[in-house]
C-alpha atoms as one frame of an Amber mdcrd trajectory, in Angstrom:
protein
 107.767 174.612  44.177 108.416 174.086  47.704 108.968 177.570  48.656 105.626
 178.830  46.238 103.679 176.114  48.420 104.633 177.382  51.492 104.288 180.896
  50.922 100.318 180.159  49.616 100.025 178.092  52.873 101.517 180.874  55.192
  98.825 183.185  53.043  95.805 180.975  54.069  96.605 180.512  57.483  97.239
 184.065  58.180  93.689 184.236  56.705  92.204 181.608  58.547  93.793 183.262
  62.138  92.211 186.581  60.908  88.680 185.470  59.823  88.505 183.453  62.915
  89.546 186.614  65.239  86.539 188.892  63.181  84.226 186.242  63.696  84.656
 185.712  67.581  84.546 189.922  67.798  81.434 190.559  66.539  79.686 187.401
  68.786  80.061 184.167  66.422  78.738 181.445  68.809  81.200 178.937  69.504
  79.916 176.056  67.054  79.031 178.547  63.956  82.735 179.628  64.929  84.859
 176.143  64.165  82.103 175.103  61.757  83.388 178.121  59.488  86.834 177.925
  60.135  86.753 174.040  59.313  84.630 174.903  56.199  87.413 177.720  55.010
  90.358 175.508  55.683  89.027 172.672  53.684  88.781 174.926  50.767  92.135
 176.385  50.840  93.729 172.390  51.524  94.420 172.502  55.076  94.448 170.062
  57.646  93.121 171.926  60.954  91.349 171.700  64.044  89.504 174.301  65.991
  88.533 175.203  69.806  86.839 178.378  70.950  85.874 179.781  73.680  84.968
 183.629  74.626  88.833 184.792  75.935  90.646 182.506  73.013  90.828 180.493
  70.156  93.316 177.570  70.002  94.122 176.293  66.104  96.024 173.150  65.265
  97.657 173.541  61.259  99.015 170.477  59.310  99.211 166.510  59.797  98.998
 165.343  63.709 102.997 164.499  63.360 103.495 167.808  62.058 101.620 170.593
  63.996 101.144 174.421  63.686  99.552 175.566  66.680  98.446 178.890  67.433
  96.678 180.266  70.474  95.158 183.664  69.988  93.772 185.189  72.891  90.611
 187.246  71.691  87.904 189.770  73.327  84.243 189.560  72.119  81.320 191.404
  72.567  81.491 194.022  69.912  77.545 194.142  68.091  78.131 195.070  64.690
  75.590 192.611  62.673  76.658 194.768  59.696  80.100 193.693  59.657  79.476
 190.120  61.290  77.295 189.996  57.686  80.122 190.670  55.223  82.869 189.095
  57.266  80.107 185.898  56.558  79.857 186.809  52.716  83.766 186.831  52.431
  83.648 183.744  54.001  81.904 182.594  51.542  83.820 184.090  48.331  87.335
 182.360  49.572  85.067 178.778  50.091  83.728 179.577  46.376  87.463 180.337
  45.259  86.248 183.444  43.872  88.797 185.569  45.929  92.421 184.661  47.209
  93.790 184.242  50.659  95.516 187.178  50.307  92.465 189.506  48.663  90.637
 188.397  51.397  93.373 189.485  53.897  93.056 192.676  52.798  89.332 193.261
  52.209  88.684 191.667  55.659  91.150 194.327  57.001  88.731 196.937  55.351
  85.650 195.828  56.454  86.781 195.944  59.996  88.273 199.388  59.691  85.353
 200.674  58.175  82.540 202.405  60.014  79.513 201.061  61.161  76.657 200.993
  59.319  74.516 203.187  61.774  76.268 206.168  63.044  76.041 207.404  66.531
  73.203 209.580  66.676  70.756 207.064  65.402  72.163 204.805  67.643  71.546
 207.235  70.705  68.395 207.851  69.187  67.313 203.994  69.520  68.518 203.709
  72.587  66.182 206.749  73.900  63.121 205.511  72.212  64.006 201.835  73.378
  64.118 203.105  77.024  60.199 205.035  76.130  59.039 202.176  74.936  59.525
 199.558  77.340  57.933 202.109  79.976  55.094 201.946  77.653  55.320 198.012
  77.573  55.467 198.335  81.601  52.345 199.969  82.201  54.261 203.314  83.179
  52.267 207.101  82.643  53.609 209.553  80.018  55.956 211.179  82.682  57.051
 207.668  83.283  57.658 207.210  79.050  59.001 210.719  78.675  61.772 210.266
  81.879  62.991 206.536  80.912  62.820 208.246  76.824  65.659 210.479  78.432
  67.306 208.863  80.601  68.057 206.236  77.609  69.505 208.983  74.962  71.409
 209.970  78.014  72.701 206.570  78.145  73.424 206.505  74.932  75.435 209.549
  74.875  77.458 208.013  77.898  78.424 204.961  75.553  79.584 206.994  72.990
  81.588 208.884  75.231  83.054 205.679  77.211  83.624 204.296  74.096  86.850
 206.443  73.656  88.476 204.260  76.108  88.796 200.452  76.372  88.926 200.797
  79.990  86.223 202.600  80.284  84.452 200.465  78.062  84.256 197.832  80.361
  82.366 199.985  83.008  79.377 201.430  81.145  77.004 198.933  82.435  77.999
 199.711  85.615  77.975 203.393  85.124  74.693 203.024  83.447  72.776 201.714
  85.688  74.108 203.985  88.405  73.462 206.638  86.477  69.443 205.474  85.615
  68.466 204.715  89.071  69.968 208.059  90.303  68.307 210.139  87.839  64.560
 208.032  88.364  65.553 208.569  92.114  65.573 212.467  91.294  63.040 213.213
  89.346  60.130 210.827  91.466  61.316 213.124  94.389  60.241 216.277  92.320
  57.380 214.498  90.804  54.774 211.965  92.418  53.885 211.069  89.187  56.924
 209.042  88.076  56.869 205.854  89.310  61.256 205.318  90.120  60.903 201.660
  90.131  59.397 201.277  86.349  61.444 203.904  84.469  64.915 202.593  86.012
  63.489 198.820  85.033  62.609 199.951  81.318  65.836 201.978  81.133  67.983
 199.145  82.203  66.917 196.704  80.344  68.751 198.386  77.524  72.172 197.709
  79.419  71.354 193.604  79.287  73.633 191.770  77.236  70.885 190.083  75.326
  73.325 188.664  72.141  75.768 187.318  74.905  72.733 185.328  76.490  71.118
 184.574  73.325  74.553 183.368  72.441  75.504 181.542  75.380  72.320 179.267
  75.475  72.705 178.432  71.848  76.236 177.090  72.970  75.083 174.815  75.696
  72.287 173.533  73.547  74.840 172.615  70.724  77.345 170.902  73.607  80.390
 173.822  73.515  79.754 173.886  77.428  82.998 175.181  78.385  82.609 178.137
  75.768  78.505 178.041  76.842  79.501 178.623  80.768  81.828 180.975  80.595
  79.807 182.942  78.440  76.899 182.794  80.454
């Protein structure tokens, strides 16, 4: 009985350190974060304790004399609401007991492999009507809509091309917005009309990281400073 009671434990931590690593991914904020991984070990009959922040997650397993510690060390920042949704839902089955530790091992391990829900031309697509739109918001002339319109799908085709690379990953924002303020610079030299200053605004606002900030405000209001400020 010992060794069944083990393996079932081993089973729902491996869980737990899995659901807690999807979570963080797509941009759990730090208190939603332990507040489901508490919530999912009490279910499955462990004794745990949780701390987050946006580079790791430190997990404590078992009775304070006798502790499992784990220290994952995670990257976030991946928007996927799609996924961050049914990761939630199977969440909820294994609380319910309607699905094992192990099923949900596995099904987890699908959802994250699968593809997202909106494929890359629509998402290039937004990003270029985003970009027209907030010229439009600015005040900006239909050359201004029409340049920051295309200057945002060509954004958009940049991320899907950086997106081959985890390295290059990391420097799209930068590339971006080099690569927006040098084509406004361009075109208002060819044009009079185009106003540089507004259509490199509207197409860089696209490049904010509004879900980190959103995030990292919602953490200092709910006291996770050290996961709030490093975040922000």
């Amino acid at each position: 009985f010992g060794l069944i009671f083990r393996h079932v434990s081993d089973d729902a931590i491996g869980f737990v350190l899995a659901f807690a690593r999807a979570l963080h991914r797509y941009g759990t904020p730090a208190h939603r974060l332990e507040e489901a991984i508490v919530k999912v070990c009490r279910s499955l009959g462990l004794e745990a304790e949780a701390f987050t922040t946006p580079t790791a997650i430190v997990m404590s397993f078992g009775p304070h004399h006798e502790l499992r510690t784990r220290m994952m060390r995670v990257e976030g920042g991946e928007m996927d609401m799609g996924k961050l949704e049914r990761i939630d839902a199977l969440g909820d089955d294994v609380i319910d007991h309607t699905i094992t530790p192990q099923e949900a091992t596995e099904k987890l391990a699908q959802i994250i492999a699968s593809r997202p829900r909106f494929n890359r031309a629509l998402s290039t697509v937004v990003l270029g009507v985003t970009a027209g739109a907030l010229a439009v918001f600015f005040g900006g002339t239909l050359p201004d809509v029409l340049l920051a319109g295309g200057i945002g799908l060509a954004l958009g085709l940049l991320a899907q091309l950086l997106a081959r690379s985890t390295d290059q990953t990391r420097v799209f924002e930068l590339v971006g917005a080099a690569v927006a303020s040098f084509a406004a610079g361009i075109a208002s030299a060819w044009s009079p009309k185009i106003s540089p200053s507004l259509v490199t605004l509207a197409a860089l606002v696209i490049l904010l990281p509004g879900h980190s900030l959103t995030v990292a405000m919602t953490e200092l209001a709910t006291r996770n400073l050290i996961a709030g400020t490093a975040r922000l």
